[in-house]
N, C-alpha and C positions, 0 to 999 in steps of 0.2 A: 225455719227449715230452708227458703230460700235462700238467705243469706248463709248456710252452711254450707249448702249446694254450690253456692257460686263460688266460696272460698275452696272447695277442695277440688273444681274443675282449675281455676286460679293456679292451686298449688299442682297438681298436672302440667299444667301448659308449660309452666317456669322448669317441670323438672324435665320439659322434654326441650326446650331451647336450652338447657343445662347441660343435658346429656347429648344434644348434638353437638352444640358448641365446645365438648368435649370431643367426640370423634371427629371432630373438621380438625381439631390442633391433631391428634393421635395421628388422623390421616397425610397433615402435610408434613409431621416430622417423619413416616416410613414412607411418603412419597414426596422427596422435594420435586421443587420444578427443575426442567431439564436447563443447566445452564446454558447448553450452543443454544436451543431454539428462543430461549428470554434472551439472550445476545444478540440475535437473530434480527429478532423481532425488533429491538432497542436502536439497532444499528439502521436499518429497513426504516423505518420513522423518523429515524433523525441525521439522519448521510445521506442523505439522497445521490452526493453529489459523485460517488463510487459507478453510476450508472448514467453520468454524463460525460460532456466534455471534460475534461481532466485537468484540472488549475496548474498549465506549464503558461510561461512569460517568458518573451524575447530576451535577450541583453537590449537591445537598443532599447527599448521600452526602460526601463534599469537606468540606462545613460541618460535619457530624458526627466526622467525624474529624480537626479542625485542631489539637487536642490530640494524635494517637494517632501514636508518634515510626515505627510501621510504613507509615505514610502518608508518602508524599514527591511537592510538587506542582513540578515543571518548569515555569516560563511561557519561552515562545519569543517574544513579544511584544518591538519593539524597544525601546529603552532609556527612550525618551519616555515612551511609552505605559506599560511600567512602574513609572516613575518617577509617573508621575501617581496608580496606583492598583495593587493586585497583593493576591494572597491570602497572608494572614500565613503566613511560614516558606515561603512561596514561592523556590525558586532561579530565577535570572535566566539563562538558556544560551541562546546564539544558533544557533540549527539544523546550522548545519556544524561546530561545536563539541561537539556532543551526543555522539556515537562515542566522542572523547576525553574528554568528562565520566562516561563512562559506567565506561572502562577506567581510568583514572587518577585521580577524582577521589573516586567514591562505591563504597563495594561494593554493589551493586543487591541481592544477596542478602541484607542489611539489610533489607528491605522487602518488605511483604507487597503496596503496591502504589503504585506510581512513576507518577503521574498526567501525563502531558500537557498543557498549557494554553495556548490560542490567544485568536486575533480571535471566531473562528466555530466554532471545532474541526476545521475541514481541514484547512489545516497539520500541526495537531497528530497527527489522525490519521492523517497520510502520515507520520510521522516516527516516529510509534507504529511504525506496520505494519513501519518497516523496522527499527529496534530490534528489534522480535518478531522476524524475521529472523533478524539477528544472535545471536539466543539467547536475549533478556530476557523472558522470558513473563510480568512481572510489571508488563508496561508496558499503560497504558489514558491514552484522549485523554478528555478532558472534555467530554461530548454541549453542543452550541451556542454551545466556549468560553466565554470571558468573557461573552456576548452573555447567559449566562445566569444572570450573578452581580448586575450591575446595570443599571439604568435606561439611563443616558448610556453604558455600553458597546456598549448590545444597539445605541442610536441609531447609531454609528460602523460597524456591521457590518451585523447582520440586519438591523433595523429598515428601513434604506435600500437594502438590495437584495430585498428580499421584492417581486416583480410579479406582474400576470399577461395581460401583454402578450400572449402568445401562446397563452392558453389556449383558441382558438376556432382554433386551427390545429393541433391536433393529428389522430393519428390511430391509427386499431385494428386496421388489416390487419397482418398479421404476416408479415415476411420471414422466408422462409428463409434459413438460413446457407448460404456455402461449404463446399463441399468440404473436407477436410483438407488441409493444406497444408504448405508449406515452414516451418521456426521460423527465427528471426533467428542472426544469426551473432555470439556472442562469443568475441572472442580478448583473453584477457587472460593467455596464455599459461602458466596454471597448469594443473594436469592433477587434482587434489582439490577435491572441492565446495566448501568449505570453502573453501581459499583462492581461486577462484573468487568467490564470493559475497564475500570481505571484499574484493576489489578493487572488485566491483561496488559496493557499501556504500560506500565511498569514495566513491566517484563520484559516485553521486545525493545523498551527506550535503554535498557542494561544490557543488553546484548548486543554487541559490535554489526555493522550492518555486513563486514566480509565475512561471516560466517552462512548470510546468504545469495553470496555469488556462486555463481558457476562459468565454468569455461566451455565455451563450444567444443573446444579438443573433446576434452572426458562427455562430451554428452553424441555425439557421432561416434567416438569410438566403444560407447556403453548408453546403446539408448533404451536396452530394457529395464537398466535400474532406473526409467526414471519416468514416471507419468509425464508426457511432454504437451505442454500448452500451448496452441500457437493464440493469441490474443490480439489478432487483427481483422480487419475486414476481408471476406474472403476474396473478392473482387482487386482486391490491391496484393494476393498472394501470388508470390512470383515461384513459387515451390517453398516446401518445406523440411524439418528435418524427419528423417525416415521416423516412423512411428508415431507421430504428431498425431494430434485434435484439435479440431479448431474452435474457439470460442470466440463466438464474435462480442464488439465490443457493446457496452449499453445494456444487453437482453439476455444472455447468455450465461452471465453471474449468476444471477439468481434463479434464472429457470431452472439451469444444469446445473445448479452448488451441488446439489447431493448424487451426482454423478463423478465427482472427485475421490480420489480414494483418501483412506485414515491409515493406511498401512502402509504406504510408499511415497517418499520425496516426489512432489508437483514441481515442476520447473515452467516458469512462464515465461516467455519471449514473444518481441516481436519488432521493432522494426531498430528502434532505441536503445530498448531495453528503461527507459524514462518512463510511461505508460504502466509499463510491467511492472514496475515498482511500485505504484501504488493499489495493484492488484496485490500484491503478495502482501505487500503491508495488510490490506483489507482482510487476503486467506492466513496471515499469519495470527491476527485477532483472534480469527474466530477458531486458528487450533487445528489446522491444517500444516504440514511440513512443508512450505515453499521456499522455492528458491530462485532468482534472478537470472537469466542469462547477461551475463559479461559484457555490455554495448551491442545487445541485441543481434538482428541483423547483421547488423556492419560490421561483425567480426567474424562473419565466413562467407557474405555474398554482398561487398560492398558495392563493386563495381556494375554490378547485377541491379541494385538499388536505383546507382545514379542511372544507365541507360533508361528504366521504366519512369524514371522520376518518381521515385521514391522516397523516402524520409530517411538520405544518404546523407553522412556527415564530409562534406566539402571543403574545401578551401575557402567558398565564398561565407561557409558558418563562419570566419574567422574574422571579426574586428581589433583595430590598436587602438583600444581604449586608454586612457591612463588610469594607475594604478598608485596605492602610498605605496610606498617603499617601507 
């Protein structure tokens, strides 16, 4: 009788770990998990580096080590533009190609550090930011790109967008932020951070990085289309554009993400527009509409810049390095 007793308590037990392990699968297929916050979460644990210092690199640094085979410089420049002139042992990769150079071509762990190299250093640094992403923590953009290697490059970039058009229109009152809010919706119908994120990475390394610039013209003359970010420290703000918010840099990201809107273009600026860029790569992962401001700063309150001694694109940023031909 004992032994019957125990076999059909037995057969109970099994049919209720049966039938729950039944509603747990029922349950997570009519409730997956929310992709942004397992993105969130994935990225938060394993970036850290989004809410520090920011991996830019001189040129001279660059020049000093054009011997040192732990160095390796990337230029994303198109094929003209490098054909004209390029830093020796320079590799040539075209931006939606970079992913696949990354995993197939080089082992990144060879290297102590895998330079970026642009027009201006935006690009570079959006493409940085999302490598770092990806895992390469040994990846860094080259502060003012090429613009900062010679003469006739800085003319083609800095030189001719440096203004200060708009320096007599700015402004110092400080908006408050939103509310906390909704976050944007990704379904790329994976359920692990990880793969979440590398579909994401996909995505934005396929898409041209001038589809997220902006010019300060259109964002002065039209600042309500645009959630506007100022992404600097407040203390180093010399005014801003009218309708701005400030998010400082480090603390900011993450406290206030969900104070960002899902329904209207973010624009992030601030002194460079270098910095910015890897914020937006960071808001574009995660599924947010961002976009660049055009060489920051320096392209409507240069002059403004250099008087406070700010992070003003100069003359003296300009070296005559040699280049191949």
């Amino acid at each position: 009788m004992k032994k019957s007793s125990i076999f059909l308590i037995a057969i109970l037990i099994s049919g209720t770990v049966l039938f729950s392990s039944f509603t747990n699968i029922n349950n997570s297929i009519s409730n997956p998990p929310d992709e942004f916050e397992t993105l969130l979460n994935y990225l938060e644990t394993n970036n850290s580096f989004i809410n520090g210092e920011l991996p830019l690199i001189m040129s001279d640094e660059v020049k000093k080590n054009l011997k040192n085979p732990k160095y390796h410089i990337i230029d994303i420049r198109n094929d003209s533009w490098f054909e004209y002139g390029h830093i020796k042992n320079a590799a040539n990769v075209k931006s939606e190609n970079l992913l696949t150079y990354f995993e197939n071509t080089i082992n990144p762990l060879d290297f102590d550090k895998i330079v970026m190299v642009c027009y201006s250093g935006q690009s570079a640094a959006y493409y940085s930011s999302l490598l770092r992403l990806a895992g390469y923590d040994n990846v860094y953009s080259m502060k003012w790109g090429m613009s900062s290697w010679r003469e006739d490059f800085a003319d083609n970039a800095w030189n001719k967008n440096i203004k200060n058009d708009f320096a007599t229109k700015l402004e110092t009152t400080e908006k408050v932020k939103p509310e906390l809010g909704a976050h944007p919706v990704i379904n790329t119908g994976k359920t692990e951070g990880k793969d979440i994120l590398k579909v994401r990475l996909q995505e934005l390394f396929a898409t041209p990085y001038k589809e997220y610039i902006l010019k300060s013209l259109d964002i002065f003359d039209n600042p309500d289309n645009y959630f506007i970010v100022n992404y600097w420290d407040q203390e180093k703000c010399e005014g801003h554009i009218p309708g701005t918010l400030h998010y400082a840099p480090n603390a900011s990201l993450t406290k206030d993400l969900l104070t960002l809107p899902t329904d209207q273009k973010i624009v992030v600026y601030e002194a460079t527009g270098q910095k910015a860029a890897y914020i937006v790569a960071y808001l574009n992962v995660l599924g947010y509409n961002t976009g660049n401001l055009a060489y920051g700063e320096n392209s409507f309150m240069n002059n403004v810049l250099k008087e406070k001694g700010r992070d003003a694109f100069t003359k003296k940023e300009i070296n005559m390095y040699p280049v191949i031909e």
